[in-house]
Jmol script that loads the backbone (N, CA, C; Angstrom):
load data "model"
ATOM      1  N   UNK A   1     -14.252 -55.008  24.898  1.00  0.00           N
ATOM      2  CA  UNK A   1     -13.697 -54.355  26.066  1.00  0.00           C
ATOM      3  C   UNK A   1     -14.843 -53.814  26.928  1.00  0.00           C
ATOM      4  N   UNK A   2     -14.550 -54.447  28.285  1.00  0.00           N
ATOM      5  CA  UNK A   2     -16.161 -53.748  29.068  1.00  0.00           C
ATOM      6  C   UNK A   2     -15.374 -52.405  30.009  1.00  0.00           C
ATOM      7  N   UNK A   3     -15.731 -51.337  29.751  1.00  0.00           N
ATOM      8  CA  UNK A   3     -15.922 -50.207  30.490  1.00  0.00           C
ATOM      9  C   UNK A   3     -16.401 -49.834  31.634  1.00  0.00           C
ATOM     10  N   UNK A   4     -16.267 -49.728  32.692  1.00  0.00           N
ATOM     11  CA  UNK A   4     -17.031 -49.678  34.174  1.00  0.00           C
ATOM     12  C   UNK A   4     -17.439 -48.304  34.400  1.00  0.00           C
ATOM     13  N   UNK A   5     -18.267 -47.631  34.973  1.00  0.00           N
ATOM     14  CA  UNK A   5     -18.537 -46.534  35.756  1.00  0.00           C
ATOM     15  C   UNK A   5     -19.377 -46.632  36.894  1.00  0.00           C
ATOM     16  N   UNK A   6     -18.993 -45.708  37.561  1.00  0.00           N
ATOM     17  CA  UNK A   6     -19.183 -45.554  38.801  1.00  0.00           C
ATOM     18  C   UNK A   6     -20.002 -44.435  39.239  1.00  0.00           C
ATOM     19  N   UNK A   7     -21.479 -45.200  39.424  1.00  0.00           N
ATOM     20  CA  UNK A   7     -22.406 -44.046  39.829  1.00  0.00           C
ATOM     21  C   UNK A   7     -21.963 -43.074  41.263  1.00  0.00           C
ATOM     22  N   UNK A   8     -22.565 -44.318  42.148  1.00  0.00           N
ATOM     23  CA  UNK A   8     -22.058 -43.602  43.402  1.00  0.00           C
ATOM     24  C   UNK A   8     -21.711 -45.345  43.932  1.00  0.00           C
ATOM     25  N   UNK A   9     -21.084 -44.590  45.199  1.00  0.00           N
ATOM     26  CA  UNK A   9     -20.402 -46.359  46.331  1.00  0.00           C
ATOM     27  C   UNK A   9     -20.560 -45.161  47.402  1.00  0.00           C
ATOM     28  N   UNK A  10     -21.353 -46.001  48.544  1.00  0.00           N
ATOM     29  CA  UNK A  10     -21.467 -45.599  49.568  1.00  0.00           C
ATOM     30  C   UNK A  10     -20.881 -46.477  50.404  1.00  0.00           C
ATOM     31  N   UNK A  11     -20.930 -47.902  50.535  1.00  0.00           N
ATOM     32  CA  UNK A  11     -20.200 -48.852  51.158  1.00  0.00           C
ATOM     33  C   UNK A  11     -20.643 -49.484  49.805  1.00  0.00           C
ATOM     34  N   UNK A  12     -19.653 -51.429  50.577  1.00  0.00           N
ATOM     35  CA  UNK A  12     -19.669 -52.423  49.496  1.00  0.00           C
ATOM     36  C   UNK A  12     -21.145 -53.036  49.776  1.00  0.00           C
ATOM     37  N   UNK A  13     -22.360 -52.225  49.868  1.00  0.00           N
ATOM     38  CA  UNK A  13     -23.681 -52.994  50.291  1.00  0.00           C
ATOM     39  C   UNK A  13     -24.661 -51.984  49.671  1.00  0.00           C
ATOM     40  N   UNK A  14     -24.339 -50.889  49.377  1.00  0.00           N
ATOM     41  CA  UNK A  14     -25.135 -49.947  48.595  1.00  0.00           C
ATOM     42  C   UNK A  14     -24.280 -48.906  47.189  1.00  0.00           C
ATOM     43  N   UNK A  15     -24.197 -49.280  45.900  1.00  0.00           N
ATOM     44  CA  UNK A  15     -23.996 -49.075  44.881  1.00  0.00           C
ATOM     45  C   UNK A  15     -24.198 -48.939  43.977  1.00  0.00           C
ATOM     46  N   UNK A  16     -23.987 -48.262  42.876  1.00  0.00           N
ATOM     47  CA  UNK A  16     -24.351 -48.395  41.174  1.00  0.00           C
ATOM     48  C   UNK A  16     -23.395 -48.345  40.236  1.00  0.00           C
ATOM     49  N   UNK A  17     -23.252 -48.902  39.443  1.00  0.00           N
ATOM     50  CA  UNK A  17     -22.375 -48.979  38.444  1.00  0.00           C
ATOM     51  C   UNK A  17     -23.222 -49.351  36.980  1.00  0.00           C
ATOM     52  N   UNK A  18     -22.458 -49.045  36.089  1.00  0.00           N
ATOM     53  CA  UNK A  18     -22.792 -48.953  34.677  1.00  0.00           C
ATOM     54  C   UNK A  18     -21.370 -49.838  33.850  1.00  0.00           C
ATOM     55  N   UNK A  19     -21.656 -50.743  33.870  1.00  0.00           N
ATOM     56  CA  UNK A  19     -20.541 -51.164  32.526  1.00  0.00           C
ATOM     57  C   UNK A  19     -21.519 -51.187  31.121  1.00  0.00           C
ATOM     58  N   UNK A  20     -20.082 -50.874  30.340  1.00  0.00           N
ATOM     59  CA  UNK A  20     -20.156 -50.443  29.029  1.00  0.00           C
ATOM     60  C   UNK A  20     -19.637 -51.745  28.208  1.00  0.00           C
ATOM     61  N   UNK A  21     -20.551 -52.743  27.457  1.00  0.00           N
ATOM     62  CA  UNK A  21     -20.603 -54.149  27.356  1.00  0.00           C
ATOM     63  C   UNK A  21     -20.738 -54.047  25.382  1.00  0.00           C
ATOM     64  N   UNK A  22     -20.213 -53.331  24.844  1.00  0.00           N
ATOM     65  CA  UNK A  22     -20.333 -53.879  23.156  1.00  0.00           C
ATOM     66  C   UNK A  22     -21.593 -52.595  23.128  1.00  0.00           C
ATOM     67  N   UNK A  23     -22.450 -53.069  22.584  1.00  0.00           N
ATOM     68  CA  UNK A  23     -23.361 -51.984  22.576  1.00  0.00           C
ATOM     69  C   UNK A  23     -24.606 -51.766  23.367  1.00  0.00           C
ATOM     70  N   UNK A  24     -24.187 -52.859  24.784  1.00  0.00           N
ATOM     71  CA  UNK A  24     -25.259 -52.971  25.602  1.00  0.00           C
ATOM     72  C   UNK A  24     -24.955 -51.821  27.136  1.00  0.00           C
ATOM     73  N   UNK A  25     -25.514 -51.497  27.780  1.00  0.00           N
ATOM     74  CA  UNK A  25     -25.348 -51.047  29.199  1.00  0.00           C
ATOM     75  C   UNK A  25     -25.493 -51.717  30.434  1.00  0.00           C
ATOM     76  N   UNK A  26     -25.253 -52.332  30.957  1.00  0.00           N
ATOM     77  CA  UNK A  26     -25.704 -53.330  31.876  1.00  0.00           C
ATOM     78  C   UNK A  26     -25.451 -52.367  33.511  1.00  0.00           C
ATOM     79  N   UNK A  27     -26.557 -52.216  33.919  1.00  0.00           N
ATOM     80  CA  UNK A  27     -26.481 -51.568  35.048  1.00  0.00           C
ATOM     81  C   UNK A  27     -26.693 -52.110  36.330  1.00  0.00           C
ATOM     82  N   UNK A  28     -26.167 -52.215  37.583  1.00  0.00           N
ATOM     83  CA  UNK A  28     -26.112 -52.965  38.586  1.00  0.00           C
ATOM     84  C   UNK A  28     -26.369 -52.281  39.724  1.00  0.00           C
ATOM     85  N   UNK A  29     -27.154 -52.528  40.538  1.00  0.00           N
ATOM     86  CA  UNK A  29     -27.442 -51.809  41.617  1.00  0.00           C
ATOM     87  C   UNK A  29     -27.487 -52.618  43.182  1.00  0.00           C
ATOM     88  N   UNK A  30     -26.459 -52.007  43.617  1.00  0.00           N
ATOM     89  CA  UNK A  30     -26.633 -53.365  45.156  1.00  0.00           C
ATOM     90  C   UNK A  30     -27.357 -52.573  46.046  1.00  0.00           C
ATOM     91  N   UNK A  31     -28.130 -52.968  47.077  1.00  0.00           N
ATOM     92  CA  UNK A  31     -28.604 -52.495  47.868  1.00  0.00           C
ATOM     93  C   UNK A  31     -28.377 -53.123  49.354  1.00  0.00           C
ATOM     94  N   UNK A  32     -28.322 -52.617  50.569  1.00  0.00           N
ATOM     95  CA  UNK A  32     -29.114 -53.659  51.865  1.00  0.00           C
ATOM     96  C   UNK A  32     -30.277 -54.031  52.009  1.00  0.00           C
ATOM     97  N   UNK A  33     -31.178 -53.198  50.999  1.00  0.00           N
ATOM     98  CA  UNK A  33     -32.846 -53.743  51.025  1.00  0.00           C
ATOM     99  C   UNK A  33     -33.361 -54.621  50.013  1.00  0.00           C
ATOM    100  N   UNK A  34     -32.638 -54.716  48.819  1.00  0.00           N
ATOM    101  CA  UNK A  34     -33.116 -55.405  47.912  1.00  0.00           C
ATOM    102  C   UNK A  34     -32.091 -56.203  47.455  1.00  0.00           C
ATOM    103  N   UNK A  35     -30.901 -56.123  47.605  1.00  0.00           N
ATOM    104  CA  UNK A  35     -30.107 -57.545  46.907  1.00  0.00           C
ATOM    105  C   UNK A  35     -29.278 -56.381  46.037  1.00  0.00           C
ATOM    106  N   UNK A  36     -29.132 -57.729  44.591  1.00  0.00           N
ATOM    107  CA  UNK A  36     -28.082 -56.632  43.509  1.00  0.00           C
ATOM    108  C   UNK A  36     -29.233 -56.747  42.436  1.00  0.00           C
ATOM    109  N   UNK A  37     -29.563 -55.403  41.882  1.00  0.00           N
ATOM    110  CA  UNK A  37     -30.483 -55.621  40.506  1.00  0.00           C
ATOM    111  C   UNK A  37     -30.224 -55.265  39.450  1.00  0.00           C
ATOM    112  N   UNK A  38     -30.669 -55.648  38.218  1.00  0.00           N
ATOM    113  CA  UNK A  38     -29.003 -55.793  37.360  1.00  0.00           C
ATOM    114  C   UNK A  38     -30.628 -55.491  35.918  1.00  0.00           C
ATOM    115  N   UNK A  39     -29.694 -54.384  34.964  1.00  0.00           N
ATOM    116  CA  UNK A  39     -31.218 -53.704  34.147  1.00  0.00           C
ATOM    117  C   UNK A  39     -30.455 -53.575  33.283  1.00  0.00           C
ATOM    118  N   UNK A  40     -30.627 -54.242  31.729  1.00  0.00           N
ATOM    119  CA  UNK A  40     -29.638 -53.942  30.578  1.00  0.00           C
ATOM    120  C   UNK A  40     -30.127 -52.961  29.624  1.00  0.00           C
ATOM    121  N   UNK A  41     -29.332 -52.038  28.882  1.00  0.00           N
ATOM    122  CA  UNK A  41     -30.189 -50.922  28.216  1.00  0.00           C
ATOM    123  C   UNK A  41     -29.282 -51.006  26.518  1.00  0.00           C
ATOM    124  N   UNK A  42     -29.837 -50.665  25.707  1.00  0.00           N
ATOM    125  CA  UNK A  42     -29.692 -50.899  24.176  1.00  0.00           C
ATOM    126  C   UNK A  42     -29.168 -48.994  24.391  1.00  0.00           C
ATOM    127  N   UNK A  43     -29.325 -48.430  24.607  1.00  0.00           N
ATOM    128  CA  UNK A  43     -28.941 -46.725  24.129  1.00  0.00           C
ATOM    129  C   UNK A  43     -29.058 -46.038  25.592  1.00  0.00           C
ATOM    130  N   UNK A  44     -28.622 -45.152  25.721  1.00  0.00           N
ATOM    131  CA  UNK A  44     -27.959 -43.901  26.165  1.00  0.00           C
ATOM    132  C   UNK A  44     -29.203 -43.219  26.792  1.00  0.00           C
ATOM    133  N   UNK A  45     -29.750 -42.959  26.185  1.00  0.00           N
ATOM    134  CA  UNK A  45     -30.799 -42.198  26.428  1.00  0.00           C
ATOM    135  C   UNK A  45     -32.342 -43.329  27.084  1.00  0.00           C
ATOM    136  N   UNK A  46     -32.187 -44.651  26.794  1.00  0.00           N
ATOM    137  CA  UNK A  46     -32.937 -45.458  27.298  1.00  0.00           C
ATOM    138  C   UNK A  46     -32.411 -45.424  28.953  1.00  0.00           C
ATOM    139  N   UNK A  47     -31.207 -45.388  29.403  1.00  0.00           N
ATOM    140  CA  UNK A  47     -30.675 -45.290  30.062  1.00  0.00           C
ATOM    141  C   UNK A  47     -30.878 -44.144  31.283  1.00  0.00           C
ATOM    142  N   UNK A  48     -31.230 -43.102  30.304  1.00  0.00           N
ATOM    143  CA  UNK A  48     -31.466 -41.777  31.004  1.00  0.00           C
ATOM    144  C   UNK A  48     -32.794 -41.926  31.335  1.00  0.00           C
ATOM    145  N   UNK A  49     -33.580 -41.756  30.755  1.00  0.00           N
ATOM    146  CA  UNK A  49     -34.782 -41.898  30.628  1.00  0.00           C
ATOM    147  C   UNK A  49     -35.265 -43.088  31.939  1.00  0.00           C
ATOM    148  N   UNK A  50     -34.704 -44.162  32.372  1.00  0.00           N
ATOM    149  CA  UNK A  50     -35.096 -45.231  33.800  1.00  0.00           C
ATOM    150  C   UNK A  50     -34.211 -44.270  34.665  1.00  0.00           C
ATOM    151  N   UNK A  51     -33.218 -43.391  34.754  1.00  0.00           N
ATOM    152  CA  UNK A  51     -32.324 -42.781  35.632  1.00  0.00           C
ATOM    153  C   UNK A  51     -33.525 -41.830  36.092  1.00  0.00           C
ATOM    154  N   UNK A  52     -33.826 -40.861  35.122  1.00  0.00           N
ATOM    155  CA  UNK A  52     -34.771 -39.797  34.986  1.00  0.00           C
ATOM    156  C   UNK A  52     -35.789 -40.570  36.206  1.00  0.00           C
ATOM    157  N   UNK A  53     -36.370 -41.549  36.210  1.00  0.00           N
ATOM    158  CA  UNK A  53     -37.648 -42.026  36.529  1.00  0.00           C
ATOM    159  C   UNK A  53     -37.335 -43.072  37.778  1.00  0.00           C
ATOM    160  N   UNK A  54     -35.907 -43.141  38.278  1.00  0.00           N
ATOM    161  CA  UNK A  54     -35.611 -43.261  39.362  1.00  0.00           C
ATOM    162  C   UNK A  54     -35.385 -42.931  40.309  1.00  0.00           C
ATOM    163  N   UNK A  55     -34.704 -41.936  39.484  1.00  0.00           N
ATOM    164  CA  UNK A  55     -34.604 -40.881  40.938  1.00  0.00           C
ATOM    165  C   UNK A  55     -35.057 -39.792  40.756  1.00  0.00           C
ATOM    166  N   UNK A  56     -36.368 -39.834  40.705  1.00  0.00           N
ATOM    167  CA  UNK A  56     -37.067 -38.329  40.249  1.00  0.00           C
ATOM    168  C   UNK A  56     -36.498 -36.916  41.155  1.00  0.00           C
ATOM    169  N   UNK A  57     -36.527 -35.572  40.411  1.00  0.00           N
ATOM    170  CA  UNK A  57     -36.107 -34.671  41.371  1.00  0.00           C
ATOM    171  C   UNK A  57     -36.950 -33.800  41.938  1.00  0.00           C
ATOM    172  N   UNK A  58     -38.145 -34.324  42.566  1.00  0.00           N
ATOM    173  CA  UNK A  58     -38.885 -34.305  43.450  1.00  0.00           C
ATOM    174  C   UNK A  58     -38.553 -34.833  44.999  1.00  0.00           C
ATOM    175  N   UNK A  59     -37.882 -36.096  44.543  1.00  0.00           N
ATOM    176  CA  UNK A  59     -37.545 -36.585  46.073  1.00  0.00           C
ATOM    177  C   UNK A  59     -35.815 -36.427  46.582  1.00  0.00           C
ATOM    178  N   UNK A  60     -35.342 -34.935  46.040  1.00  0.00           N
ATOM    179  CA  UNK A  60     -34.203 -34.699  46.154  1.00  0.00           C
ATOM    180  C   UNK A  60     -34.357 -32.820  46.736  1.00  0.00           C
ATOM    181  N   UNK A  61     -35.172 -32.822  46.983  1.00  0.00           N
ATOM    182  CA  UNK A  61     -35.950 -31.426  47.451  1.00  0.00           C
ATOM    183  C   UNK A  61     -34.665 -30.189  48.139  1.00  0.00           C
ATOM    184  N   UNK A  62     -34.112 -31.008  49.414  1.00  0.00           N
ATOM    185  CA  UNK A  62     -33.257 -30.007  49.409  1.00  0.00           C
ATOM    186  C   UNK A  62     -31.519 -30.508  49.673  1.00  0.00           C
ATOM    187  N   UNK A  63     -31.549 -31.767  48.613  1.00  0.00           N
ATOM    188  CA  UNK A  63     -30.783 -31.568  48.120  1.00  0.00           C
ATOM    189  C   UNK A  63     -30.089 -31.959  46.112  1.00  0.00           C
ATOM    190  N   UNK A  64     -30.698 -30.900  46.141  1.00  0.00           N
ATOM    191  CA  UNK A  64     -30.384 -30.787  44.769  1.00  0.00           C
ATOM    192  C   UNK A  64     -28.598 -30.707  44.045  1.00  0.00           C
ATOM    193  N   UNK A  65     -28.023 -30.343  44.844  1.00  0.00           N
ATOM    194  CA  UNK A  65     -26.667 -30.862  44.707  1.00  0.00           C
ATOM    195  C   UNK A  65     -26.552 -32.328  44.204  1.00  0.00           C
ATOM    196  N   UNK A  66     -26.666 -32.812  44.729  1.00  0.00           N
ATOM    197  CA  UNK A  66     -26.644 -34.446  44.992  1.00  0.00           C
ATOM    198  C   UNK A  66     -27.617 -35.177  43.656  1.00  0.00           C
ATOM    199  N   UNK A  67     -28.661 -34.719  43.384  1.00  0.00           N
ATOM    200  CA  UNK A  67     -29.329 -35.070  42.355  1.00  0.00           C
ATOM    201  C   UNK A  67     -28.430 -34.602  40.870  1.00  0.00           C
ATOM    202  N   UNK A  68     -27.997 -33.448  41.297  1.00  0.00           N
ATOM    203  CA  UNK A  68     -27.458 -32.909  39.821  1.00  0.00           C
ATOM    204  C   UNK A  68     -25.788 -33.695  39.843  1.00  0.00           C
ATOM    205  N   UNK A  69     -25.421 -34.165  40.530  1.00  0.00           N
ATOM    206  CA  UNK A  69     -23.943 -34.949  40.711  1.00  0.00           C
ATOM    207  C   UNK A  69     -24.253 -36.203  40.347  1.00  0.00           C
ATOM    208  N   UNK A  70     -25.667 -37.104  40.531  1.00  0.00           N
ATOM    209  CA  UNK A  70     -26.421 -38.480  40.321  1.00  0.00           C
ATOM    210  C   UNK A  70     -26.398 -38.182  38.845  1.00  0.00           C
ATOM    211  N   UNK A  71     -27.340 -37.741  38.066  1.00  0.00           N
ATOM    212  CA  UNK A  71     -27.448 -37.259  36.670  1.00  0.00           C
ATOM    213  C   UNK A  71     -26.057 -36.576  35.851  1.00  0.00           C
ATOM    214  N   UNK A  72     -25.349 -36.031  36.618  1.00  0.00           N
ATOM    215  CA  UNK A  72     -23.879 -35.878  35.688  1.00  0.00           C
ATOM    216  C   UNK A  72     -23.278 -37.693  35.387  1.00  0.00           C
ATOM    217  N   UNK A  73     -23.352 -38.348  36.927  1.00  0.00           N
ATOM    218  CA  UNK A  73     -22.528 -39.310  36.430  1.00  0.00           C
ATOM    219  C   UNK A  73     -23.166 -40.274  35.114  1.00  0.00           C
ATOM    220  N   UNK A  74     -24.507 -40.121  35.537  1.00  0.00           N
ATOM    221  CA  UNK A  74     -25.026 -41.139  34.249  1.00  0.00           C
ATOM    222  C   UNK A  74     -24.602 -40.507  32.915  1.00  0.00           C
ATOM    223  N   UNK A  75     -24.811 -39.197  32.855  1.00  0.00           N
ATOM    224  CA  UNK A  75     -24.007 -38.460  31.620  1.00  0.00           C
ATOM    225  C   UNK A  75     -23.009 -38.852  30.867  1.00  0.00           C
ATOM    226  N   UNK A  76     -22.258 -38.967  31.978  1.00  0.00           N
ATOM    227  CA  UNK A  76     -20.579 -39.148  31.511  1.00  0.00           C
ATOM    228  C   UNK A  76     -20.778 -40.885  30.800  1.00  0.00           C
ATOM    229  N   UNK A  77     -21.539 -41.792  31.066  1.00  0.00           N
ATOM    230  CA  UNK A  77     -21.682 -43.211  30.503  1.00  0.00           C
ATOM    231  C   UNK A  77     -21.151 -43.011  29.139  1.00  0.00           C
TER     232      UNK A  77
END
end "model"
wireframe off; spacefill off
backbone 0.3
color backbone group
């Protein structure tokens, strides 16, 4: 049974999602600048850990709302 989540959807051209694939993570990211890029993860915390280092919260300065709503959803995976 694959599981979907839903990072964020801003339109159908910029997105993230997380399906939940057996014991894999398969994460998908569409963009308008780069296409769709698609990153499979073995654990949870491998997961966090490329989240952590994507969207560092340095470049979320003033808005930290928004960073801490980005990092809940990966949570909830």
């Amino acid at each position: 049974m694959i599981k979907k989540h839903e990072i964020y959807k801003r339109d159908k051209w910029n997105m993230m999602t997380v399906e939940v694939q057996g014991k894999y993570l398969v994460l998908r990211e569409i963009s308008e600048e780069w296409g769709e890029e698609c990153h499979t993860f073995l654990s949870r915390p491998a997961l966090m850990h490329w989240a952590e280092r994507r969207f560092p919260k340095a470049d979320f300065e003033n808005r930290e709302d928004e960073w801490r709503q980005l990092m809940a959803a990966f949570k909830e995976v």
